[in-house]
KEBADO-375896 format. One record per residue (C-alpha): residue number from 1; residue in three letters; x, y, z. Coordinates in steps of 0.02 Angstrom, whole numbers. Layout:
! KEBADO-375896
  nr rest      X      Y      Z
 NUM  ALA      X      Y      Z
...
//
This chain:
! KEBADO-375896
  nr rest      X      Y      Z
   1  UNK      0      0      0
   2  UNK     77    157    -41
   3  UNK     95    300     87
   4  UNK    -13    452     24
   5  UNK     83    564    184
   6  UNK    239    546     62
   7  UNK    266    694    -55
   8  UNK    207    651   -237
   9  UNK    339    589   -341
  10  UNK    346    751   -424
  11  UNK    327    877   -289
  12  UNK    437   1020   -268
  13  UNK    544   1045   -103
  14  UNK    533   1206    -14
  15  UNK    718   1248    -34
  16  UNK    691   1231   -238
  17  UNK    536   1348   -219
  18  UNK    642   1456   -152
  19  UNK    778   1456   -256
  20  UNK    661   1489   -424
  21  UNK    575   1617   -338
  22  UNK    741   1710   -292
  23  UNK    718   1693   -121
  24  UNK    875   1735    -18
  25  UNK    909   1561     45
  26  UNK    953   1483    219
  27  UNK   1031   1333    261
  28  UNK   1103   1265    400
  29  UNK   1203   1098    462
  30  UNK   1178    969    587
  31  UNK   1258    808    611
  32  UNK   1167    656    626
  33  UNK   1190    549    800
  34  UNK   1359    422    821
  35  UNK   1245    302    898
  36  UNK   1040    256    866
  37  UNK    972    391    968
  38  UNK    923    553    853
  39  UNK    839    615    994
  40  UNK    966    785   1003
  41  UNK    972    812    811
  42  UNK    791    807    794
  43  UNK    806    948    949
  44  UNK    902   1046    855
  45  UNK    840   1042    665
  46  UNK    661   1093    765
  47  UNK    726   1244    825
  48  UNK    792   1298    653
  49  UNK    649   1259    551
  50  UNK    564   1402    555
  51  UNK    729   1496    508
  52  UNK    794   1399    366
  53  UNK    732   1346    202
  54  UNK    841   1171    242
  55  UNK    951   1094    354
  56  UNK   1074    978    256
  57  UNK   1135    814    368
  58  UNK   1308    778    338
  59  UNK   1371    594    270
  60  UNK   1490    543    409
  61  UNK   1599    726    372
  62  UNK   1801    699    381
  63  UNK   1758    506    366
  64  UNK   1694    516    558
  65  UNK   1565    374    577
  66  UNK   1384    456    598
  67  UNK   1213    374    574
  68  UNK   1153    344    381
  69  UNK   1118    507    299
  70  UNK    975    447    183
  71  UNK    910    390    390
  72  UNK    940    559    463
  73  UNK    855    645    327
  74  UNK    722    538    341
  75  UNK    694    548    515
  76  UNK    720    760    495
  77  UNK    566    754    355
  78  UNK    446    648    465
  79  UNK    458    784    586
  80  UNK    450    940    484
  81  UNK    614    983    434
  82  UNK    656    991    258
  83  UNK    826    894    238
  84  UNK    954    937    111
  85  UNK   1040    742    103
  86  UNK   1223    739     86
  87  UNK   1272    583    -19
  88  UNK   1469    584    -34
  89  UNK   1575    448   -156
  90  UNK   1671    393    -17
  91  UNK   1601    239     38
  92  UNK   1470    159   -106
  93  UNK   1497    122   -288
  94  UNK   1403    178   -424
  95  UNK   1258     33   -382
  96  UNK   1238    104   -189
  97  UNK   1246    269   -250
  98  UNK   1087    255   -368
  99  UNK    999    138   -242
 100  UNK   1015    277   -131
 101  UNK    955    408   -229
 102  UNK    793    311   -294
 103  UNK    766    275   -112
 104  UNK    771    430    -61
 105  UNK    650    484   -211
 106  UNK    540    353   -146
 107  UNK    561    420     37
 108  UNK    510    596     -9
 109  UNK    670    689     -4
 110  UNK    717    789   -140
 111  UNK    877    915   -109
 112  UNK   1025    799   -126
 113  UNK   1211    890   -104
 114  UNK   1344    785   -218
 115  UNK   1494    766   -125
 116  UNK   1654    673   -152
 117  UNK   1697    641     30
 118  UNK   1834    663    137
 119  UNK   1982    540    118
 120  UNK   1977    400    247
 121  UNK   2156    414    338
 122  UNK   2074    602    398
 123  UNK   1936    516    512
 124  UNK   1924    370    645
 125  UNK   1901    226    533
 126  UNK   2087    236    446
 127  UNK   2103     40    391
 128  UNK   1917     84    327
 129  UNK   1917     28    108
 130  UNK   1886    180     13
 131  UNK   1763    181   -136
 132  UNK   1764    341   -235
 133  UNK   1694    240   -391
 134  UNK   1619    413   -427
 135  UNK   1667    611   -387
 136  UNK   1547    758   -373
 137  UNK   1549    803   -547
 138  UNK   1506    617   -611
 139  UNK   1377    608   -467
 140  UNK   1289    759   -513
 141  UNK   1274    685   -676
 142  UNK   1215    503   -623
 143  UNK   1052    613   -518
 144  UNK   1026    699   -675
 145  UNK    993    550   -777
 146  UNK    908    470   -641
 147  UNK    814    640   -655
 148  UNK    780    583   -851
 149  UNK    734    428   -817
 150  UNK    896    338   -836
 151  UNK   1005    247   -751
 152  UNK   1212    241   -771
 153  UNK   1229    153   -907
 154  UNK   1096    243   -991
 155  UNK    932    104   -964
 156  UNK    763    162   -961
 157  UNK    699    166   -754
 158  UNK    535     64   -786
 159  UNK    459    126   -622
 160  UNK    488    308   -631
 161  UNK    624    454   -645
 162  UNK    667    543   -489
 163  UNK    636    698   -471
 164  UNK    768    755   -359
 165  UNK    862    939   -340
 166  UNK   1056    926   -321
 167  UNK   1191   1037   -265
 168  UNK   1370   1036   -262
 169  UNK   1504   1114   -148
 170  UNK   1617   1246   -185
 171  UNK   1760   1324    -98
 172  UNK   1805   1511   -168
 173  UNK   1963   1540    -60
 174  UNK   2058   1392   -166
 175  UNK   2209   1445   -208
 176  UNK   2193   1394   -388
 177  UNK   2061   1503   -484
 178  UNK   2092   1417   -646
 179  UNK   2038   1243   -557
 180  UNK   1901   1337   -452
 181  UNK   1823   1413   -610
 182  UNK   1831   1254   -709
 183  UNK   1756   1141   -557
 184  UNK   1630   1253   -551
 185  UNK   1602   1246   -722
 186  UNK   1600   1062   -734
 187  UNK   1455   1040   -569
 188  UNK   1368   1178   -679
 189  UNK   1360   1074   -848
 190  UNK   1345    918   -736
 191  UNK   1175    981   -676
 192  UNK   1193   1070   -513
 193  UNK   1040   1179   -465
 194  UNK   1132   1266   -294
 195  UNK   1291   1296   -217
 196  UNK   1354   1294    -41
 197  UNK   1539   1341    -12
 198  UNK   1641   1297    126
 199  UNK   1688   1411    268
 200  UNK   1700   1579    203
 201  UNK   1832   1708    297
 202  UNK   1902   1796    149
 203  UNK   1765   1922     90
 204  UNK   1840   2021    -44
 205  UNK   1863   1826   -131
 206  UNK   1703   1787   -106
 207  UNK   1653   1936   -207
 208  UNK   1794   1918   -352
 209  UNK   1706   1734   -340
 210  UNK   1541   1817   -389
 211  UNK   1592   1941   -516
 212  UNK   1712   1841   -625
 213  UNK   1631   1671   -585
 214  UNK   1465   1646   -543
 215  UNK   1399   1791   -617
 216  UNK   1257   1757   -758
 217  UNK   1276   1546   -701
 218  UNK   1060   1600   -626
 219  UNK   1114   1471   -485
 220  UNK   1106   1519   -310
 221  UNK   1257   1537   -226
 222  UNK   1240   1492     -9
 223  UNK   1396   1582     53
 224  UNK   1457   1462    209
 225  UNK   1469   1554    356
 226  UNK   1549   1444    525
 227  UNK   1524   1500    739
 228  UNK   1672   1518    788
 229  UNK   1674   1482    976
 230  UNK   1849   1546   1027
 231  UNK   2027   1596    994
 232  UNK   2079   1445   1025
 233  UNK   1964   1345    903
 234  UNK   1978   1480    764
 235  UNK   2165   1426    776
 236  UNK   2113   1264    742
 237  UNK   2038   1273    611
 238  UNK   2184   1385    528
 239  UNK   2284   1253    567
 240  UNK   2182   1085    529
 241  UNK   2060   1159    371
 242  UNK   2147   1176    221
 243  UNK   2126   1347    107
 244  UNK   2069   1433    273
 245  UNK   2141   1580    357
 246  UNK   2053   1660    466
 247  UNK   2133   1811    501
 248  UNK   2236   1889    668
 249  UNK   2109   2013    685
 250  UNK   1962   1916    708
 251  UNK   2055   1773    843
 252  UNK   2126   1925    931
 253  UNK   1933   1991    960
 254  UNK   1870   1815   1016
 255  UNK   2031   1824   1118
 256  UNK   1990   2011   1205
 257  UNK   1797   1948   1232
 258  UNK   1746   1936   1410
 259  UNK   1621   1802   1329
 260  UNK   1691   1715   1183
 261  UNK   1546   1632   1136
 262  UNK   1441   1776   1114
 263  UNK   1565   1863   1017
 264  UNK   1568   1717    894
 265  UNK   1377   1742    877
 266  UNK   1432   1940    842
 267  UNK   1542   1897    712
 268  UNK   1426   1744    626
 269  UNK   1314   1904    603
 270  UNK   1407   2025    536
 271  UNK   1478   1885    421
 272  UNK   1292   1853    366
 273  UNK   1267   2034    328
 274  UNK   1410   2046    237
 275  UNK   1374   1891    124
 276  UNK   1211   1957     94
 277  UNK   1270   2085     -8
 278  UNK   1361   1983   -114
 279  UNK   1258   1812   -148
 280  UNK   1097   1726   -155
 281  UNK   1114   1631     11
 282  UNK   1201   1570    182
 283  UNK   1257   1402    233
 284  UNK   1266   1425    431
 285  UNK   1382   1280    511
 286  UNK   1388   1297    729
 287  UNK   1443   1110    779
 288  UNK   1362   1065    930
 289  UNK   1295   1257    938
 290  UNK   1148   1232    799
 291  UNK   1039   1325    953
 292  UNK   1110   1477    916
 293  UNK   1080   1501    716
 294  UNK    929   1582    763
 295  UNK   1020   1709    865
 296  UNK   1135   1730    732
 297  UNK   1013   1755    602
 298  UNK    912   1880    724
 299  UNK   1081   1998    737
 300  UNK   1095   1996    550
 301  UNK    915   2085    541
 302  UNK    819   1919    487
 303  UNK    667   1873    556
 304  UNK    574   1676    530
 305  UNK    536   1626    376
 306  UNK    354   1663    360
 307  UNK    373   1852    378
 308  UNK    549   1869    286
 309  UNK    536   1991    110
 310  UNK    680   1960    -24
 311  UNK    813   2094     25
 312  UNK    856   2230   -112
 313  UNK   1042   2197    -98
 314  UNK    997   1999   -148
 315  UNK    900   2071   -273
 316  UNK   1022   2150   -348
 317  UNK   1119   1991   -353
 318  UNK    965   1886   -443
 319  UNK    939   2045   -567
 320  UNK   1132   2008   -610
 321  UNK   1118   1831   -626
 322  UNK    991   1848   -747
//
């Protein structure tokens, strides 16, 4: 018996509603449980969904063993939260990979980020076999034939196309903008319909990003924007993430704060702001802090969802795109 609570199987997700409307779009990350209890990511995805459009559940991120994605999601959807589900290379081959995505068609999700994955020997599984029978780009073309009805090897899906809405990843502070521009070129042909980049400290790139880019690619671009919780951990992540720097000025504020925290929730804002005026979205990542996206959203002048106008600066950034 088929379950008529499921979405139909050519129903529109909010965060692709969004996106063709020109919304300015919201996203944020949780991670799903390291165990079978989702009780605290379910806690925390509730209190953002009236905030974002999605929350996207990563796929065991730098190789760490999480809970099933494609589960997460699932469990996210059945209690209101529209999941963006993060399907990396890593671990399945090309026959895992499309029974994944045709189960998650048949689950109701729809937004689907095409990752690579992180290499094994970075997370706690190190003697773990790697797959990476696909990459991003080859991904994001296997969901858009499963989107035409096809599968890999170009056979007719007797019982249905998906109808699914990928995204890819993108990281404008690489230091190669010849291999940036043609990635992003390549998950563009391949059928992306959003971007998220990674952590985002370097502005002024993220705007020579835009303009020389993205510019006229009518894809929305989610700038990523990370809480950064103290000196200490923004040295870190200068020292662990490559391609980020975050600069001397910013760890010597969370450094001076009487409250570190809160200053991290200061900055997170004024990093929203900022991206505003240069993209079509933000990708907020707090790990372990996903309470406080709301409070970072409420600094940067944003409001819930429901009452929430297009703003004239992301305007201005659609108008361009088109």
């Amino acid at each position: 018996m088929v379950n008529s609570s499921l979405p139909s199987s050519h129903s529109v997700s909010r965060l692709q509603a969004a996106a063709q409307a020109g919304e300015f779009l919201i996203t944020a990350e949780v991670m799903p449980p390291k165990g079978g209890d989702p009780a605290h990511m379910l806690d925390m995805g509730t209190q953002l969904r009236d905030w974002v459009h999605a929350v996207n559940v990563t796929d065991s991120s730098r190789a760490v063993l999480r809970m099933s994605s494609l589960a997460a999601s699932v469990l996210l959807q059945q209690n209101g939260i529209e999941p963006v589900f993060q399907l990396a290379c890593r671990d399945r081959n090309r026959i895992g990979l499309q029974a994944d995505l045709m189960g998650a068609q048949a689950l109701g999700l729809r937004n689907v980020l095409a990752l690579t994955g992180d290499p094994v020997v970075a997370g706690d599984h190190k003697d773990a076999k790697p797959v990476f029978d696909l990459e991003s780009v080859r991904l994001l073309r296997l969901i858009n034939k499963l989107n035409r009805g096809l599968d890999f090897n170009d056979n007719p899906l007797p019982d249905c196309p998906t109808s699914l809405f990928p995204g890819a990843a993108i990281d404008p502070q690489s230091p190669s903008w010849s291999g940036l521009q043609k990635r992003f070129e390549r998950k563009l042909e391949a059928g992306a319909q959003f971007f998220q980049s990674q952590l985002i400290c370097d502005f002024d790139r993220l705007e020579k990003f835009m303009d020389q880019i993205a510019a006229g690619c009518n894809k929305p671009v989610l700038a990523g924007i990370f809480l950064l919780k103290s000196a200490k951990n923004a040295q870190f992540i200068n020292k662990n993430v490559p391609g980020v720097q975050i600069s001397q000025q910013v760890i010597d504020r969370l450094a001076a704060a009487e409250n570190p925290l809160e200053e991290g929730v200061a900055i997170a804002a004024e990093q929203v702001t900022m991206a505003r005026q240069l993209c079509q979205g933000v990708h907020l990542m707090a790990v372990k802090r996903e309470d406080l996206i709301p409070q970072i959203l409420q600094k940067a002048g944003f409001s819930t969802l429901q009452s929430q106008t297009v703003p004239a600066s992301a305007q201005r950034v659609i108008q361009t795109q088109q």
